[in-house]
Backbone as CSV, one residue per row, in Angstrom:
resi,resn,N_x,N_y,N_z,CA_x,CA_y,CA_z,C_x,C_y,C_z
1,UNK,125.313,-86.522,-123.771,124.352,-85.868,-124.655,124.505,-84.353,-124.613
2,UNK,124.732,-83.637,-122.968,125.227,-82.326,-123.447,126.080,-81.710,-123.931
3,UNK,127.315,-82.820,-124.069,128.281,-82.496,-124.483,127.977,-82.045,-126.063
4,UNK,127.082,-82.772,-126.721,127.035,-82.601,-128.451,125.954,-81.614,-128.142
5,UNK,125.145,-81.047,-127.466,123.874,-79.946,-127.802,124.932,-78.711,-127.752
6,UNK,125.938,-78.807,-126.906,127.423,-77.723,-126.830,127.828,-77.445,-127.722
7,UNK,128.159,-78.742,-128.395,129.270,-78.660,-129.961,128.141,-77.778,-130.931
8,UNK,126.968,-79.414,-131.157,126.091,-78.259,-131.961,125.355,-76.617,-131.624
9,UNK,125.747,-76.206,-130.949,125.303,-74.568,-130.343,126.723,-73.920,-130.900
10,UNK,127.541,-74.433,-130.884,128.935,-73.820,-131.413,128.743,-73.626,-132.887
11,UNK,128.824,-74.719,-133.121,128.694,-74.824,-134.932,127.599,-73.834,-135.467
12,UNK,125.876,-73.878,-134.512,125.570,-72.804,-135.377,126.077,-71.478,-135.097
13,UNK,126.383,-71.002,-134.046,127.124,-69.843,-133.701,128.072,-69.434,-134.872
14,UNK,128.542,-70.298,-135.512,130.002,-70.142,-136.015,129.053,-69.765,-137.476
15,UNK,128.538,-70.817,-137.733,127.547,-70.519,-139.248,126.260,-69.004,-138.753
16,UNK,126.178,-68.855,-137.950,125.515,-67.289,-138.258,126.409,-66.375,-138.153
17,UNK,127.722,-66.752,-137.507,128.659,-65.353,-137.917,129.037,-65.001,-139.233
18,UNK,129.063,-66.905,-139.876,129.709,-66.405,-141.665,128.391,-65.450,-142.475
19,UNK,127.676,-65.993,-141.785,126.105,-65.614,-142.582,126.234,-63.579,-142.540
20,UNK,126.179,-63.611,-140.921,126.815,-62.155,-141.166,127.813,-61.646,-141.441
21,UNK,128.643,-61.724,-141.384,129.972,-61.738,-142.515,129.853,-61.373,-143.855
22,UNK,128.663,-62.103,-144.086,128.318,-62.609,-145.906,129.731,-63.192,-146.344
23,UNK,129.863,-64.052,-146.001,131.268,-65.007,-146.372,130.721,-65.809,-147.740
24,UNK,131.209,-65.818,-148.554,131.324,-66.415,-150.356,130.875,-67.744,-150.219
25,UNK,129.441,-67.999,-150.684,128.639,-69.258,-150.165,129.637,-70.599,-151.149
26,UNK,130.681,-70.104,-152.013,131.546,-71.001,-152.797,133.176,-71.521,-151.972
27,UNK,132.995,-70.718,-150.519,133.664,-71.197,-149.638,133.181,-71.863,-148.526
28,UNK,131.938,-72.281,-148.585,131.677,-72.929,-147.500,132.000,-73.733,-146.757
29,UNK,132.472,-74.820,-147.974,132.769,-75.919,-147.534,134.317,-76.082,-146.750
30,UNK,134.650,-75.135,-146.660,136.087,-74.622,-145.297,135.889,-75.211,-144.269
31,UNK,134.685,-74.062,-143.614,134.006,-74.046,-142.266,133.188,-75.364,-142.154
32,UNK,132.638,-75.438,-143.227,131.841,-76.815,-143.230,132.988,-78.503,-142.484
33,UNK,134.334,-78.409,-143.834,135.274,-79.094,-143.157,135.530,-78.767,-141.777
34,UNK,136.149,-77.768,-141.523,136.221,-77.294,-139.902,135.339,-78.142,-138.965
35,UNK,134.352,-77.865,-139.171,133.497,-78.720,-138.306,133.408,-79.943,-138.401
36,UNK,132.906,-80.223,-139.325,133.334,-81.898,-139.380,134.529,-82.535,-138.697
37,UNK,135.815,-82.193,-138.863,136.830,-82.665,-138.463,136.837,-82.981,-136.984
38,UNK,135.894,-81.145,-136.180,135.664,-80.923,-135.134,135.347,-82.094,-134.441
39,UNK,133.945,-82.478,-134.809,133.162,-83.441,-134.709,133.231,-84.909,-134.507
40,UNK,134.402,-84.966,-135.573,134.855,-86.551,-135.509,135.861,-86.736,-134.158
41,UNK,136.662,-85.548,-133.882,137.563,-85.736,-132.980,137.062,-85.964,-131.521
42,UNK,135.887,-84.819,-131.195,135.351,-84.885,-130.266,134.785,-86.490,-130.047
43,UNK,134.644,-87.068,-131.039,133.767,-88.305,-131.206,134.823,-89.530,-130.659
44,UNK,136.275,-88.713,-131.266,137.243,-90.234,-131.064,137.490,-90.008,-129.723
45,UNK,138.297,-88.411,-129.143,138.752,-88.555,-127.838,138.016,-88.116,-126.806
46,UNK,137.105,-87.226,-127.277,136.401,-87.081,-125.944,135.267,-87.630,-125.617
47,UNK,134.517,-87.488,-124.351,133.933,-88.656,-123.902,131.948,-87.963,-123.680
48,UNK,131.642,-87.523,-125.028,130.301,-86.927,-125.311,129.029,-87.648,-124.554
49,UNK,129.152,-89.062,-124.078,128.914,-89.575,-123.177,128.042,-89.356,-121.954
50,UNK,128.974,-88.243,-121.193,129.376,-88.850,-119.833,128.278,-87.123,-119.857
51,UNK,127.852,-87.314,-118.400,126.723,-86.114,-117.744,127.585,-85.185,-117.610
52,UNK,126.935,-83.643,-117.724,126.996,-82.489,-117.728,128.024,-82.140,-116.272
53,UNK,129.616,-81.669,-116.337,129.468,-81.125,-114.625,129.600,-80.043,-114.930
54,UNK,129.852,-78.818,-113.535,130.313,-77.690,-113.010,131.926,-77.473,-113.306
55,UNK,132.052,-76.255,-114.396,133.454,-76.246,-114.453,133.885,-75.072,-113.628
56,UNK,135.279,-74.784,-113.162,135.674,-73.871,-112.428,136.060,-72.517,-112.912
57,UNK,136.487,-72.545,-114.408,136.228,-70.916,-115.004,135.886,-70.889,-116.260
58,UNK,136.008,-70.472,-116.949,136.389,-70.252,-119.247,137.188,-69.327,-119.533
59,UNK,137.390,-70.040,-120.541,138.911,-69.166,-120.960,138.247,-68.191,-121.896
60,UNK,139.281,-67.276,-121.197,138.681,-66.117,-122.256,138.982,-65.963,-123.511
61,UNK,137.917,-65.042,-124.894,138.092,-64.916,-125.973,139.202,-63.749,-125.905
62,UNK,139.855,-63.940,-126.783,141.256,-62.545,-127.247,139.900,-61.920,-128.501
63,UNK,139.844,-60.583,-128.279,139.394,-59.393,-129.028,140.018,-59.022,-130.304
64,UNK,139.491,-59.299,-131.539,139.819,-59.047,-132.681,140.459,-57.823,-132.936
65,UNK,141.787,-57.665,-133.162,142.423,-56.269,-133.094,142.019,-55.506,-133.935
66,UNK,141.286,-54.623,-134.318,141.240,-53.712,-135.730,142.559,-53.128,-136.236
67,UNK,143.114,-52.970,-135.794,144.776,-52.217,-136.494,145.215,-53.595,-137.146
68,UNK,145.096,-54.592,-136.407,145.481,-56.074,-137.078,145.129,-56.239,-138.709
69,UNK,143.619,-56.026,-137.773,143.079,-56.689,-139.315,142.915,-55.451,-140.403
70,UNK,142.980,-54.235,-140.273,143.638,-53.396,-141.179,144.731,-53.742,-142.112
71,UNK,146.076,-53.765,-141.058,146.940,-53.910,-141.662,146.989,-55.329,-142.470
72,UNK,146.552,-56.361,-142.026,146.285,-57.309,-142.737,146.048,-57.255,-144.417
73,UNK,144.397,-56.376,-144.220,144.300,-56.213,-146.005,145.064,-55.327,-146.389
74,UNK,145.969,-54.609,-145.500,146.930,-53.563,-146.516,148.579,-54.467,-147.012
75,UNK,148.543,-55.475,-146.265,149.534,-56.462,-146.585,149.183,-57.390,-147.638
76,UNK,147.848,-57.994,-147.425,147.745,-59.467,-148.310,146.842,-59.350,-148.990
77,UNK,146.182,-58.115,-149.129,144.642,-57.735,-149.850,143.362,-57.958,-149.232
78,UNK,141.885,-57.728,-150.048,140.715,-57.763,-149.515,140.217,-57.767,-150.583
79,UNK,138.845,-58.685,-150.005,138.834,-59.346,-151.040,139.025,-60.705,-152.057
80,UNK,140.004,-61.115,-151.590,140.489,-62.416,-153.382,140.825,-63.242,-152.025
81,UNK,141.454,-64.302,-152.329,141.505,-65.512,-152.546,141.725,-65.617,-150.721
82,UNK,142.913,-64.904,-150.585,143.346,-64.971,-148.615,142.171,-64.377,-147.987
83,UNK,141.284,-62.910,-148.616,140.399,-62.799,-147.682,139.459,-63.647,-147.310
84,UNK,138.630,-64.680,-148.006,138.047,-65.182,-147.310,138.216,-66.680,-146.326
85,UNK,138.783,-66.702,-146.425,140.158,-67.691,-145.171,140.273,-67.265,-144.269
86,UNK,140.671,-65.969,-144.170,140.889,-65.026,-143.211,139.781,-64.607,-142.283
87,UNK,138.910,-64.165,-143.510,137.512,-64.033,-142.680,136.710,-65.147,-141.433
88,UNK,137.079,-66.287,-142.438,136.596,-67.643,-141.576,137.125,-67.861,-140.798
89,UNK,138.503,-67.503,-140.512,139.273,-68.106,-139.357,139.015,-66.800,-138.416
90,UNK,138.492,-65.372,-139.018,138.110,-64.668,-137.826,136.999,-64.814,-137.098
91,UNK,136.083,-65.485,-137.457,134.641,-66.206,-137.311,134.986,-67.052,-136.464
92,UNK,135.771,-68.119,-136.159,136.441,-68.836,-135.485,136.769,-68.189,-133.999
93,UNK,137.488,-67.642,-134.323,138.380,-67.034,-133.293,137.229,-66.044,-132.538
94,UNK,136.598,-65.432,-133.045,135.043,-64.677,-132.688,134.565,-64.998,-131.160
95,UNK,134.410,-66.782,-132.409,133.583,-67.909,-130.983,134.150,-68.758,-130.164
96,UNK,135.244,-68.332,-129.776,136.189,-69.145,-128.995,136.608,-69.878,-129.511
97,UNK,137.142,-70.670,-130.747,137.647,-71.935,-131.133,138.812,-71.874,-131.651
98,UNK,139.964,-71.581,-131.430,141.051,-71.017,-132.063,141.849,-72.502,-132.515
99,UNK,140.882,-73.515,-132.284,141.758,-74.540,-133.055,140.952,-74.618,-134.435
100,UNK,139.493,-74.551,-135.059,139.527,-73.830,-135.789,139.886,-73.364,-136.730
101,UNK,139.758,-72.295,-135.929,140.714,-70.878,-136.848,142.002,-71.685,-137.774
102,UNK,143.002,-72.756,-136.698,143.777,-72.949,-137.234,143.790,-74.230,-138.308
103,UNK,142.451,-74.742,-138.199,142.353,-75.681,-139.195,141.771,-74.882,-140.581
104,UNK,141.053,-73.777,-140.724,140.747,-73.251,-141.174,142.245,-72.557,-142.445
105,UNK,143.119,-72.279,-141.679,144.055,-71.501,-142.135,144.913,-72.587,-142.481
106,UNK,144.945,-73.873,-141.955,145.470,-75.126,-142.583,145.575,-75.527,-143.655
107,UNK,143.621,-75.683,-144.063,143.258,-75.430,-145.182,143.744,-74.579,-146.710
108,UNK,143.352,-73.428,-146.114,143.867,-72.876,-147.093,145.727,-72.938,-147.559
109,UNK,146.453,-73.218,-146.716,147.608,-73.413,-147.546,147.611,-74.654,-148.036
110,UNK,146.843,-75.099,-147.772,146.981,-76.311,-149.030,146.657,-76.531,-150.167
111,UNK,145.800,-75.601,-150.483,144.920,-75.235,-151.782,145.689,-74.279,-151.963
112,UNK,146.996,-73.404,-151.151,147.484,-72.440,-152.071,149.236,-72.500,-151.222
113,UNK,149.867,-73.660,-151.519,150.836,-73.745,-151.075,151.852,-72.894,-150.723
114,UNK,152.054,-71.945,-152.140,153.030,-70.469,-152.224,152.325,-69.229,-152.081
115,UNK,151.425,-69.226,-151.467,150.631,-68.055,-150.829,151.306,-67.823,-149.651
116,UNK,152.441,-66.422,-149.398,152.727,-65.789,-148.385,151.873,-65.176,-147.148
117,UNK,150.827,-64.845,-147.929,149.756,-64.311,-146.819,148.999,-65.246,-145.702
118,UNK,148.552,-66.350,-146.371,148.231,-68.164,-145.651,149.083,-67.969,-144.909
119,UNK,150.605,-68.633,-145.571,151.314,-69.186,-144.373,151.625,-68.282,-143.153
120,UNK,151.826,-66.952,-143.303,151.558,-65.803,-142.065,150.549,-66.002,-140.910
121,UNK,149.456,-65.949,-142.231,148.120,-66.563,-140.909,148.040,-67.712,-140.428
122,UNK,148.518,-68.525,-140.851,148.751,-70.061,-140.542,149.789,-70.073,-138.947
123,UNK,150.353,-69.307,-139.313,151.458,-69.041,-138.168,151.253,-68.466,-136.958
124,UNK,150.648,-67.723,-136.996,149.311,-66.815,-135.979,148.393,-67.383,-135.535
125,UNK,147.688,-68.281,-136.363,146.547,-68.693,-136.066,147.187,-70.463,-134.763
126,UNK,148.072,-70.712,-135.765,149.232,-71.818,-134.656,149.624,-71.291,-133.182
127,UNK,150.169,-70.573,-133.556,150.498,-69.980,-132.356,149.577,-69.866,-130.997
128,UNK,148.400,-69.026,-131.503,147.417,-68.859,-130.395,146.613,-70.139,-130.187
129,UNK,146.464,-71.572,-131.199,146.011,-72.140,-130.860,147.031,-72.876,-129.942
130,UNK,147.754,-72.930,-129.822,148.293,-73.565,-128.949,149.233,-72.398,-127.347
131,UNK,148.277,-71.544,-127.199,148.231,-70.552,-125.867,148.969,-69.821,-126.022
132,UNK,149.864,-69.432,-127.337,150.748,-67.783,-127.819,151.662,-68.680,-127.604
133,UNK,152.104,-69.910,-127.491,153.706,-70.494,-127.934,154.044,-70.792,-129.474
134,UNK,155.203,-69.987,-129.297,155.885,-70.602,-131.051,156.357,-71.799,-130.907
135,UNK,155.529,-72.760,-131.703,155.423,-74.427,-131.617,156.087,-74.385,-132.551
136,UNK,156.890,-75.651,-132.932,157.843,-76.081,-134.470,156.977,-75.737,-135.595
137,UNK,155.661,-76.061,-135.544,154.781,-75.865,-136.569,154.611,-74.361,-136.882
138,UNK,154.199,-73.349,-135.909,154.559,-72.530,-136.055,155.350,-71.661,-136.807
139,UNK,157.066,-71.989,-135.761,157.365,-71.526,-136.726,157.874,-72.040,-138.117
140,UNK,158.044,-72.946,-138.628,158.365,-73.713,-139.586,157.251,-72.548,-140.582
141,UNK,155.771,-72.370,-140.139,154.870,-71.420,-141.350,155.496,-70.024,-141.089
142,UNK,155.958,-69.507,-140.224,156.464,-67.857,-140.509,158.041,-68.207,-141.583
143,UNK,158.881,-69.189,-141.393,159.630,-69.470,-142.580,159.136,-69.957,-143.607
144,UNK,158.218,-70.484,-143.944,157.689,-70.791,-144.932,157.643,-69.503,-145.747
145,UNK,156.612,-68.982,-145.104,155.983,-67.555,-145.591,157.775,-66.426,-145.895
146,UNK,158.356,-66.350,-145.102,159.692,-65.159,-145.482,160.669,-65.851,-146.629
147,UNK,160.312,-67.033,-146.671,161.014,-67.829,-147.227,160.153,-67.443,-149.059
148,UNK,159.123,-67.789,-148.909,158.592,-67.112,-150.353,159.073,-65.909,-150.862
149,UNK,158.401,-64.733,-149.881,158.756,-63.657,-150.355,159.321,-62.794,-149.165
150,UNK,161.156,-62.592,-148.604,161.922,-62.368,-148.199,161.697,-60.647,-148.164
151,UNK,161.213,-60.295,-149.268,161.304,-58.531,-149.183,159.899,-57.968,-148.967
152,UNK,158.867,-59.063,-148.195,157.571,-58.467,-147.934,157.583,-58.436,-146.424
153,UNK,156.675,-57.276,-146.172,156.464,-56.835,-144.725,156.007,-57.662,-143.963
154,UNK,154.858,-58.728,-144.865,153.679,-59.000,-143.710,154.465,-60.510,-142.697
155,UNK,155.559,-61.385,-143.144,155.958,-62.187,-142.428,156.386,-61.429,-141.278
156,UNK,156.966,-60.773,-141.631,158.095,-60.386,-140.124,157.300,-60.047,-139.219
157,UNK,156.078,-59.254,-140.304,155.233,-58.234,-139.048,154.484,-59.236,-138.021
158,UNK,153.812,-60.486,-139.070,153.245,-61.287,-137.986,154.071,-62.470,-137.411
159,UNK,155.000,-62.813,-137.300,156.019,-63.361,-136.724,156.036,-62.578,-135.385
160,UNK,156.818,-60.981,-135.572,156.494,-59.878,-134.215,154.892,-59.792,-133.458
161,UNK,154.623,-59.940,-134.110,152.837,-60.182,-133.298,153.184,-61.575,-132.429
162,UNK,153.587,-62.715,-132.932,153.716,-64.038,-132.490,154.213,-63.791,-131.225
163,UNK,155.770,-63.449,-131.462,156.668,-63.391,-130.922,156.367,-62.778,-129.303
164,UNK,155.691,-61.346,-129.892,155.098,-60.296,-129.025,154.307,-60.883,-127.345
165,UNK,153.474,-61.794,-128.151,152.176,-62.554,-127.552,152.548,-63.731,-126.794
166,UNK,154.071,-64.044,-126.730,154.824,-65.253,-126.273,155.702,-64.789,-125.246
167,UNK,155.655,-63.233,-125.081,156.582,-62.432,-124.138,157.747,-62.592,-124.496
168,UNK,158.277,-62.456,-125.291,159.392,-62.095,-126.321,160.015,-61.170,-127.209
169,UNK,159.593,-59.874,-126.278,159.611,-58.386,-126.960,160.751,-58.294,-127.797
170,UNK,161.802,-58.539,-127.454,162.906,-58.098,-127.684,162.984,-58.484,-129.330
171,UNK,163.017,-59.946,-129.433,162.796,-60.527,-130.815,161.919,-60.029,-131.656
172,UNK,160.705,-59.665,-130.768,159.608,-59.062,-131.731,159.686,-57.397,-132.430
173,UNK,160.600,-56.693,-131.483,160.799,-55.232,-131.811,162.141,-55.789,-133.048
174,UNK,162.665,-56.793,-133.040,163.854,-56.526,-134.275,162.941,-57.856,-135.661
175,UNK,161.713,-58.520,-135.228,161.223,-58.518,-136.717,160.602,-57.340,-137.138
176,UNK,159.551,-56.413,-135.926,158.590,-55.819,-136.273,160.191,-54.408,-137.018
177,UNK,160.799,-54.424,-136.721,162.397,-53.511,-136.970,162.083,-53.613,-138.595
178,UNK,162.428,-54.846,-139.088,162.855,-55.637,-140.799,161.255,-55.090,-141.023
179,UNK,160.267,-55.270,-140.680,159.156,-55.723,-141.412,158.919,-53.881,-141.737
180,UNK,159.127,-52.569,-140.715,159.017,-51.400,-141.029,159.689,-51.253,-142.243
181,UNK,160.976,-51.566,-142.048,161.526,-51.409,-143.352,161.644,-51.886,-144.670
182,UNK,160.786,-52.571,-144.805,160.743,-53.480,-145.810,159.407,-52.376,-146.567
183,UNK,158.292,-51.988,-145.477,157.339,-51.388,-146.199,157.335,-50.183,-147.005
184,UNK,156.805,-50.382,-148.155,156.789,-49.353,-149.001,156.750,-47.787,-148.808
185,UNK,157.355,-46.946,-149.272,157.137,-45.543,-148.543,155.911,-44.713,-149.066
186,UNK,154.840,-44.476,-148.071,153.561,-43.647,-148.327,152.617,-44.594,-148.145
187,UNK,152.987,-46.177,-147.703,152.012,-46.988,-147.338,151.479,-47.059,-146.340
188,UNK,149.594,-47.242,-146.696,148.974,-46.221,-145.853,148.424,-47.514,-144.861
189,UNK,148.786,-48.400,-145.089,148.841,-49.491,-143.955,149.892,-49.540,-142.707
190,UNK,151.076,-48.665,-143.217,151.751,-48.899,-141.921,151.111,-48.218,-140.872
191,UNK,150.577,-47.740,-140.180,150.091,-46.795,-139.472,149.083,-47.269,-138.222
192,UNK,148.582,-48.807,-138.900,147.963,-50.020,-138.871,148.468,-50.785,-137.972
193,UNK,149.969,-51.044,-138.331,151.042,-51.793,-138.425,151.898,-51.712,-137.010
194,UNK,152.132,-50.357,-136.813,152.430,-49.762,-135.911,151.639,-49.285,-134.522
195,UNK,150.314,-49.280,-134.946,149.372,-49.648,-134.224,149.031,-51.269,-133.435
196,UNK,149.062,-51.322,-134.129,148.936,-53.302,-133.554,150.358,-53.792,-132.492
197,UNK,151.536,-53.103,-133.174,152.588,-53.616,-132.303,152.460,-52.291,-130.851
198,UNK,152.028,-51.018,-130.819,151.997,-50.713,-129.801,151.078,-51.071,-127.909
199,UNK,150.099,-52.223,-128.940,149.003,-52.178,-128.259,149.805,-53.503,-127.603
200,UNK,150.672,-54.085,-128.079,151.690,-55.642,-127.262,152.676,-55.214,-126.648
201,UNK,153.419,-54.073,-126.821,154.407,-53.617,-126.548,154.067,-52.119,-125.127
202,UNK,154.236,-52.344,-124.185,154.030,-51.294,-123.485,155.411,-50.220,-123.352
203,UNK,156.513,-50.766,-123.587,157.234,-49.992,-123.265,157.443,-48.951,-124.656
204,UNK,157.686,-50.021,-125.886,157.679,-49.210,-126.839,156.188,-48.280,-127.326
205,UNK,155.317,-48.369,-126.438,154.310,-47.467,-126.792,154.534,-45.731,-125.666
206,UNK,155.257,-46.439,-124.419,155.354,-45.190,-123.682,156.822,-44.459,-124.565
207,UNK,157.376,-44.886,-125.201,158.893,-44.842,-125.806,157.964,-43.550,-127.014
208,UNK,157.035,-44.219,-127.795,156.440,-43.563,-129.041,155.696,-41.877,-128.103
209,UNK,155.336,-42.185,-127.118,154.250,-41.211,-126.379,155.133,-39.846,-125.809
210,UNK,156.468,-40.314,-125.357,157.543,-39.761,-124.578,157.891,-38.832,-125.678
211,UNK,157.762,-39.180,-127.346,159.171,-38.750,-128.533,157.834,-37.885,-129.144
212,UNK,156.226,-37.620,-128.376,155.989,-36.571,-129.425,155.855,-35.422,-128.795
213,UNK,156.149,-33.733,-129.983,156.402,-32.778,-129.279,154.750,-32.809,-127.781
């Protein structure tokens, strides 16, 4: 029985973040799915059952990057169709549920199959749900996404975020490499962009710190 007063304390948690958010009451039914799905699963495999014990720690929430989600709407917009997907799956991720997030972002590429920006977040949102490993699923959505549109920034960039977060610098400094160059010149998102990868990257941030006068 405590197991479901848990779930349900989650769920409303999750519905007063959209509320503050002001998330598009014509997307509800996302988060609404989200949960449900939640719900049923908990129902098939886990055992809602059984008495309350003592656990030994919690995993911690990862902190919503602001340079992230900057660069985000300077990549895929704000606003239309990806922002509020995006939003929901940050609502997600908020309250600890990063599986979620990734059903959330599931969602939406399915309702928008050739949407580059989805499958990016789809890929991200994979990733961390499954503890920052690039799973087949994974990456199969960062090709998806470069695979659409080959001369846009935002795959590579969040691929290098992936990559980054998997301890895989090396790979990640030669997407986050393609994805600089790909961006438009005077775009006022890179800045964002470059921000987000310094905050994963320690060496290339003492590298950036070392090169100014």
């Amino acid at each position: 029985m405590m197991g479901w007063l848990v779930f349900g304390g989650f769920a409303l948690l999750a519905g007063a973040l959209l509320l503050l958010i002001r998330f598009p009451w014509r997307f509800w039914t996302v988060p609404a799915m989200a949960v449900m799905l939640a719900a049923a699963g908990y129902a098939w495999q886990g055992q809602p059952s059984l008495p309350d014990h003592p656990v030994e720690g919690v995993a911690s929430v990862r902190p919503l990057d602001p340079n992230l989600i900057a660069a985000r709407e300077g990549l895929f917009g704000r606003f239309n169709f990806d922002y509020s997907y995006f939003m929901a799956a940050d609502a997600m991720t908020r309250a600890g549920a990063p599986q979620l997030a990734a059903t959330v972002m599931l969602g939406a590429v399915r309702k928008a199959p050739n949407d580059l920006g989805l499958w990016s977040g789809l890929g991200l949102a994979l990733a961390e749900h499954d503890g920052d490993q690039l799973s087949p699923a994974a990456r199969y959505a960062f090709d998806r996404a470069e695979t659409l549109a080959p001369n846009h920034p935002g795959p590579p960039f969040y691929h290098g975020i992936a990559l980054a977060r998997a301890g895989d610098l090396e790979a990640a400094r030669q997407a986050w490499g393609r994805a600089l160059r790909l961006v438009p010149p005077g775009a006022s998102y890179r800045d964002d962009m470059v921000g987000a990868m310094l905050k994963l990257d320690p060496a290339l941030a003492a590298a950036a710190q070392a090169a100014k006068p």
